[in-house]
N, CA, C and O atoms as a MOPAC input file, in Angstrom:
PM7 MOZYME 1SCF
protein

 N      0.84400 1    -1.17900 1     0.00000 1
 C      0.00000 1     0.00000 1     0.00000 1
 C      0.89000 1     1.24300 1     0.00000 1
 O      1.65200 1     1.78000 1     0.80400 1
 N      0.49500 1     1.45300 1    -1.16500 1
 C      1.84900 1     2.96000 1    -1.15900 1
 C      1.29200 1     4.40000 1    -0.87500 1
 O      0.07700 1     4.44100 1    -0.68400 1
 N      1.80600 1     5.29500 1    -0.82900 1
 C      0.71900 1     6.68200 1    -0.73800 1
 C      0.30700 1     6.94500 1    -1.72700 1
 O     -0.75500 1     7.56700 1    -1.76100 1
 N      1.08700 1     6.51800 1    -3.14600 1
 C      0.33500 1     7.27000 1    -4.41200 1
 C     -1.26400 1     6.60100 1    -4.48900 1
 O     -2.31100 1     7.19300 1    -4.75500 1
 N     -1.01700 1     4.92700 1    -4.10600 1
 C     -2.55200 1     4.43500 1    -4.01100 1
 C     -3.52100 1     4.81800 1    -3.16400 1
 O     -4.68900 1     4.43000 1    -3.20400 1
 N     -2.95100 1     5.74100 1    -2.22900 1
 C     -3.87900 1     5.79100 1    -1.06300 1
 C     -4.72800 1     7.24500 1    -1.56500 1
 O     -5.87100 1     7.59900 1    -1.27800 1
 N     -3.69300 1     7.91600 1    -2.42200 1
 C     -4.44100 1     9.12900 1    -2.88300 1
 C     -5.41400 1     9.28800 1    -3.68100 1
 O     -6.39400 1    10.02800 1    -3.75800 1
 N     -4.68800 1     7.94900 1    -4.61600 1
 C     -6.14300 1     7.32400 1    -5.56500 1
 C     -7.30700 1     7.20500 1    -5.14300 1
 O     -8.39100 1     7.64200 1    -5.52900 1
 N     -6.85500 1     6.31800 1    -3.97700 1
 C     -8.30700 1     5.69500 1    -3.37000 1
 C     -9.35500 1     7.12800 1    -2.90400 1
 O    -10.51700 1     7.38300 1    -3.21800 1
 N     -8.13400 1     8.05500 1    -1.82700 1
 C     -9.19900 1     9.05900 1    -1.48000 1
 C     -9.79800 1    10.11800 1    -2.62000 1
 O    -10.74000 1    10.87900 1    -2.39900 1
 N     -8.96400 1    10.00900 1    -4.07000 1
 C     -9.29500 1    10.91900 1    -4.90000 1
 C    -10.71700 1    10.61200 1    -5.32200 1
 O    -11.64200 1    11.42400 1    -5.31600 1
 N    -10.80700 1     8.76200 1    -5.85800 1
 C    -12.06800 1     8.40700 1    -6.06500 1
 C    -13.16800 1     8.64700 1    -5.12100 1
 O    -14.31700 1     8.77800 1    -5.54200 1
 N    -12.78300 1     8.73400 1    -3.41600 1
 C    -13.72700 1     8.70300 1    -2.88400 1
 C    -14.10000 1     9.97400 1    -2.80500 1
 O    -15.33100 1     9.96700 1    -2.83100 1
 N    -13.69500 1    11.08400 1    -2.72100 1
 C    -13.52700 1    12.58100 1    -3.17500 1
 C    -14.71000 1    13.07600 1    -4.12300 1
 O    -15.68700 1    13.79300 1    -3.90400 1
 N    -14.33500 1    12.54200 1    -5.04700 1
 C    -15.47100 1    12.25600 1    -6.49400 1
 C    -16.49000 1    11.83700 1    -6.34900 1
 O    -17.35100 1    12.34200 1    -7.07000 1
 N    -16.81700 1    11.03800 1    -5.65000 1
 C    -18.16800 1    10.10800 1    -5.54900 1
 C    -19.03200 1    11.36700 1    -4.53700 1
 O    -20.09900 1    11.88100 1    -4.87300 1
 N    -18.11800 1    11.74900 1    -2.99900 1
 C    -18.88400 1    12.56700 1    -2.15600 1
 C    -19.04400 1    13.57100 1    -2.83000 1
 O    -19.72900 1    14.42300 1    -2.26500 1
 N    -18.55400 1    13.92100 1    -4.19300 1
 C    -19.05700 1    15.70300 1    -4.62700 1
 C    -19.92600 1    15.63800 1    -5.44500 1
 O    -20.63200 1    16.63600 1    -5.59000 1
 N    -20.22700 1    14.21600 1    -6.41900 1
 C    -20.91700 1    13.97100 1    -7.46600 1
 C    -22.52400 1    13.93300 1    -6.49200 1
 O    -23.49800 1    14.64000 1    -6.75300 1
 N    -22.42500 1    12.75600 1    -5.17800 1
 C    -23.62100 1    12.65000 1    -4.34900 1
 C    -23.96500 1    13.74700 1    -3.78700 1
 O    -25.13300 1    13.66500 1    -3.40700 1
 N    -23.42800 1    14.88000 1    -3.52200 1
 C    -23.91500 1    16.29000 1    -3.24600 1
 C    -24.53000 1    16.91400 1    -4.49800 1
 O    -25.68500 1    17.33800 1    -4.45400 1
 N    -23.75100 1    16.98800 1    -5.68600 1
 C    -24.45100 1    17.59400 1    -6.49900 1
 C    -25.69100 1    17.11800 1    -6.37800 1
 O    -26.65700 1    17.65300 1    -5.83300 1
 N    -25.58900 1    15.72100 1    -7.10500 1
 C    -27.29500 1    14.98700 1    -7.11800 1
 C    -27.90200 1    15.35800 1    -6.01100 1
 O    -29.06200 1    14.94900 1    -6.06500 1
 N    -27.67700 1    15.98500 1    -4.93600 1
 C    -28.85400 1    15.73100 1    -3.84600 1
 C    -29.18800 1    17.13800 1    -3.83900 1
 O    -30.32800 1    17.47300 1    -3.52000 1
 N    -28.08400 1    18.22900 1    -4.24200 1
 C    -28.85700 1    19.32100 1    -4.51600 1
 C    -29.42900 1    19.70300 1    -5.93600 1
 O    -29.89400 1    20.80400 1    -6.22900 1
 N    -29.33800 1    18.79900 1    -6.62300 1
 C    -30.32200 1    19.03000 1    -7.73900 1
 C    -31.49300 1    18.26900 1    -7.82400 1
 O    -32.44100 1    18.69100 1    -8.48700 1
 N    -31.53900 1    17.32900 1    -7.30400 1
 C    -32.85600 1    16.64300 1    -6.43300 1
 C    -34.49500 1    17.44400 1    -5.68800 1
 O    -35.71400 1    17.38800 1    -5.85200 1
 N    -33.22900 1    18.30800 1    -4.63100 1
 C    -34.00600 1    19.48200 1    -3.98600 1
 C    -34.69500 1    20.31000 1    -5.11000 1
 O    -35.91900 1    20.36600 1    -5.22400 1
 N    -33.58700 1    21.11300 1    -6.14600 1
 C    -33.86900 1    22.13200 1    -6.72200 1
 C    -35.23300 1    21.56300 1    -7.71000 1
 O    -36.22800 1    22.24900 1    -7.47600 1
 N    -35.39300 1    20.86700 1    -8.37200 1
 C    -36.01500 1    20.19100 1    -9.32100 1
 C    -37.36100 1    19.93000 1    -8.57800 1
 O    -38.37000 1    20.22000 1    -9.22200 1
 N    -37.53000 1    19.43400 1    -7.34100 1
 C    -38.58100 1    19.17000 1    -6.27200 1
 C    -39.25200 1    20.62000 1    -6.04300 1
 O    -40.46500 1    20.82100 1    -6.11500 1
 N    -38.32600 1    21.55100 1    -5.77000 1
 C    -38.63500 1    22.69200 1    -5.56300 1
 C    -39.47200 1    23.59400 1    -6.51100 1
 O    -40.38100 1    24.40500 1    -6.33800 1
 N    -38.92100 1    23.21100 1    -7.37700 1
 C    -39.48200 1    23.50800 1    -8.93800 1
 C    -41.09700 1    22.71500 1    -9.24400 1
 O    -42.08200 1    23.45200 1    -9.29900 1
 N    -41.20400 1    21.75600 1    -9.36300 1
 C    -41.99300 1    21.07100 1    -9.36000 1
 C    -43.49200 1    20.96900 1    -8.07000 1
 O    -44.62700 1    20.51700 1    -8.22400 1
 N    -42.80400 1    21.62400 1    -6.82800 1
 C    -44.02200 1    22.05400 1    -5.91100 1
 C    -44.41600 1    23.71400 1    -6.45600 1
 O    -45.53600 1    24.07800 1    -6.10000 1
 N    -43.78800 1    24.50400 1    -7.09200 1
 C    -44.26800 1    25.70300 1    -7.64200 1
 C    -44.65500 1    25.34400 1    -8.59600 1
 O    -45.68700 1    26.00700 1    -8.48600 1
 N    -44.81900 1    24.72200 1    -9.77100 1
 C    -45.65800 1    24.58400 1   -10.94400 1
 C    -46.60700 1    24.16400 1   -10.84000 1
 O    -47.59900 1    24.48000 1   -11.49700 1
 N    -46.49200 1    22.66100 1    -9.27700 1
 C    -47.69100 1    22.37100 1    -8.68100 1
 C    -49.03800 1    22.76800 1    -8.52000 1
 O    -50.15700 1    22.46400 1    -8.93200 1
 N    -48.30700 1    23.82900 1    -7.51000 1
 C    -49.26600 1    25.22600 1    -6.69400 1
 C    -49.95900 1    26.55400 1    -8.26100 1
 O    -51.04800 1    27.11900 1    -8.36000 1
 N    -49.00600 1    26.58000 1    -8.98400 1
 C    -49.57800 1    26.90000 1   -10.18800 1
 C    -50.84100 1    26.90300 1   -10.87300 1
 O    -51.64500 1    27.76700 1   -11.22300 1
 N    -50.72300 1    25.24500 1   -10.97600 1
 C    -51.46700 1    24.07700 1   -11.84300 1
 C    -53.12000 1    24.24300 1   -10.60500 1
 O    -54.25600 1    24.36600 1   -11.06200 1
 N    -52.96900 1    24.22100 1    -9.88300 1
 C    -54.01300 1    24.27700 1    -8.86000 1
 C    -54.93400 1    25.39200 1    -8.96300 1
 O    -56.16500 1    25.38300 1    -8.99200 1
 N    -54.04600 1    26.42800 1    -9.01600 1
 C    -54.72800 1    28.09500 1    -9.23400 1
 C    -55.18200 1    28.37300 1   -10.42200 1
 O    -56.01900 1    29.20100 1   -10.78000 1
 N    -54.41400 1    27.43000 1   -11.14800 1
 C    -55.10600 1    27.76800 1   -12.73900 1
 C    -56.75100 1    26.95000 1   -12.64100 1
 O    -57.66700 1    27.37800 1   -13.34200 1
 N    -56.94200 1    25.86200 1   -11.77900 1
 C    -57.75000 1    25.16000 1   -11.76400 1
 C    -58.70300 1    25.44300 1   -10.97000 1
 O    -59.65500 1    24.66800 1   -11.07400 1
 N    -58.82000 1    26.27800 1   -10.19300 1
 C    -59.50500 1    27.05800 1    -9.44500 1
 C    -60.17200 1    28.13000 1    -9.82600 1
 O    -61.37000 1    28.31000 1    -9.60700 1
 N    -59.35600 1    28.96700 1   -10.47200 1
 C    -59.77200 1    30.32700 1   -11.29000 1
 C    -60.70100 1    29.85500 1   -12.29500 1
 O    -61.83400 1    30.33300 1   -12.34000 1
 N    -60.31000 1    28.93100 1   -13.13300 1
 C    -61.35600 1    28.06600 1   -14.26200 1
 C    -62.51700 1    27.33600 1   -13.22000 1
 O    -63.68500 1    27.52200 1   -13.56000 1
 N    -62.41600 1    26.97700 1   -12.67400 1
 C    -63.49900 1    26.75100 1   -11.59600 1
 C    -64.34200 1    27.36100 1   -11.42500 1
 O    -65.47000 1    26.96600 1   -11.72000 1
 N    -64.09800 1    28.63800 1   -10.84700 1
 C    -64.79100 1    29.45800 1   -10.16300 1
 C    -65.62000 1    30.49600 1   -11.45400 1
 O    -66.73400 1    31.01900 1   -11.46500 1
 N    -64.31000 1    30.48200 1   -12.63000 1
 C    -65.18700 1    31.15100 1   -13.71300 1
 C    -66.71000 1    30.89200 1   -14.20700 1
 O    -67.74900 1    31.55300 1   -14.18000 1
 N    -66.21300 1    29.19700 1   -14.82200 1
 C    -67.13500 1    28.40500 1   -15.11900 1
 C    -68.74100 1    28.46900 1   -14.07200 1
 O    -69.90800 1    28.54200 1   -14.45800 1
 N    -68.08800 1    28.39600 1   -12.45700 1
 C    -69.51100 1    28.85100 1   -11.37900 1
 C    -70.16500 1    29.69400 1   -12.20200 1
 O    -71.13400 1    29.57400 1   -12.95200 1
 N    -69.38200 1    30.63800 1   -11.88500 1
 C    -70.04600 1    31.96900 1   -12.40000 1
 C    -71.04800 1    32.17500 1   -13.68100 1
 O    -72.22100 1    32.52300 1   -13.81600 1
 N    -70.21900 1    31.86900 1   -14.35600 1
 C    -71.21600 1    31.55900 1   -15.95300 1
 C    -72.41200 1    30.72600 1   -15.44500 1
 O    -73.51700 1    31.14800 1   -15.10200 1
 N    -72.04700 1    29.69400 1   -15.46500 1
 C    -73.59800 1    28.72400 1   -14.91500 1
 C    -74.29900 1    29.07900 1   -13.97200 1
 O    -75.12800 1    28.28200 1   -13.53300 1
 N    -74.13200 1    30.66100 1   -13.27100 1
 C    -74.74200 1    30.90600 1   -12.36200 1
 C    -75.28300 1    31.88900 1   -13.26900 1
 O    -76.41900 1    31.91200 1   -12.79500 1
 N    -75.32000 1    32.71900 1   -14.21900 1
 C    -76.08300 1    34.05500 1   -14.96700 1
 C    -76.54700 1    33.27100 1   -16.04300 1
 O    -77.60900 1    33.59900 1   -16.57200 1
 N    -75.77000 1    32.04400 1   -16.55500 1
 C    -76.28000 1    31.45900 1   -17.56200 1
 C    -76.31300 1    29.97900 1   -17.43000 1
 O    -75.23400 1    29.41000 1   -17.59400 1
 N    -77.73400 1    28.99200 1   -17.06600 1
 C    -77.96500 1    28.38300 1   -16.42400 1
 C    -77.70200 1    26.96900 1   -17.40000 1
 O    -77.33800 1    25.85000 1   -17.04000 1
 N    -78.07100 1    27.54000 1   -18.92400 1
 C    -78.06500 1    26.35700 1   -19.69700 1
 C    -76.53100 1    26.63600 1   -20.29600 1
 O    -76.29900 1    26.26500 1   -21.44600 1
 N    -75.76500 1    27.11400 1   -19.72500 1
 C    -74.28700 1    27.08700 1   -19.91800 1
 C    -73.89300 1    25.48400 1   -19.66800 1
 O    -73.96800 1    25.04700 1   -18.52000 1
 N    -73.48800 1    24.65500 1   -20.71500 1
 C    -72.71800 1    23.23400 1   -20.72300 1
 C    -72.22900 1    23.06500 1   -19.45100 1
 O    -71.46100 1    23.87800 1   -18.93800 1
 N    -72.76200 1    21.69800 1   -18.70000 1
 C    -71.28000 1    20.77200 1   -18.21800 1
 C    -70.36500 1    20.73900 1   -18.09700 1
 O    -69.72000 1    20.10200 1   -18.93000 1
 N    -69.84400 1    21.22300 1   -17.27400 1
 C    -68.02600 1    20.42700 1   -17.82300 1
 C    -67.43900 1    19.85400 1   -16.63100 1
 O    -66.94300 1    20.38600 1   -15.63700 1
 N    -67.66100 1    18.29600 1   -17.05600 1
 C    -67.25100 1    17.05200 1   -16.08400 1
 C    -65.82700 1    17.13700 1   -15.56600 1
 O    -65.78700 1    16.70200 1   -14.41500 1
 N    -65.04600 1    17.40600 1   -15.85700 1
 C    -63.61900 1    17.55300 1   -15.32600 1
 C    -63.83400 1    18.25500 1   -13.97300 1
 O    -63.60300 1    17.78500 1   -12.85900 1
 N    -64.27100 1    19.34800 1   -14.25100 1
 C    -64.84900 1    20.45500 1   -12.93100 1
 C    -65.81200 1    20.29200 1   -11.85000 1
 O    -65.97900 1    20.90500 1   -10.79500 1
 N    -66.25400 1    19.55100 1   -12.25600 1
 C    -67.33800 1    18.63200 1   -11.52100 1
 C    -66.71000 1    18.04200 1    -9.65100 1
 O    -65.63200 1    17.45000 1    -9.60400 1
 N    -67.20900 1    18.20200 1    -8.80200 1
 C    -67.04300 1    17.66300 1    -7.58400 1
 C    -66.99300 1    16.07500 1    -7.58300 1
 O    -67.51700 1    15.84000 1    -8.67200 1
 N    -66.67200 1    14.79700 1    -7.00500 1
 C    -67.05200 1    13.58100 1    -7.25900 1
 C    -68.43900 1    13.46100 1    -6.31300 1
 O    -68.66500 1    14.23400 1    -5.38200 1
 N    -69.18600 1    12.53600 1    -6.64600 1
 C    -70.35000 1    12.35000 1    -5.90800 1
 C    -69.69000 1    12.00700 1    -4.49300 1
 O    -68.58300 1    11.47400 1    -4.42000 1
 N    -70.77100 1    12.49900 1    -2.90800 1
 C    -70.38400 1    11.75900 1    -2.05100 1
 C    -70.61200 1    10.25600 1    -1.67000 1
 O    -71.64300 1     9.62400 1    -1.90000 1
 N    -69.61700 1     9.84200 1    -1.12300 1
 C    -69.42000 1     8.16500 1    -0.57000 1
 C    -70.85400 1     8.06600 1     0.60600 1
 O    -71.07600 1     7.02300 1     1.22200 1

């Protein structure tokens, strides 16, 4: 076991702990990302929601639209 191998060894292990940091902060970032487009996706679905109320509330024979729909209760 010489030192040049030992440097090897810690160089590889060096590499591995900076590569597993990256990944874990791009993990976060991407998650992070993905709960804001989330929260997005929700508000867009809400606002269309609430539009649609509205219409079918001044205009009664205003269409269906099953997507928007509540599920029946259990």
């Amino acid at each position: 076991m010489s030192t040049e191998f030992r440097h090897r060894v810690e160089a590889i292990v060096e590499a591995f702990v900076t590569m597993r940091d990256d990944l874990h902060k791009e993990k976060q970032a991407t998650e992070k990302n993905w709960a804001k487009r989330e929260k997005h996706l929700d508000l867009v679905l809400l606002n269309v929601s609430g539009m649609v109320g509205e219409i079918q509330a001044i205009t009664p024979s205003f269409p269906r639209i099953k997507r928007l729909e509540l599920p029946p209760p259990r």
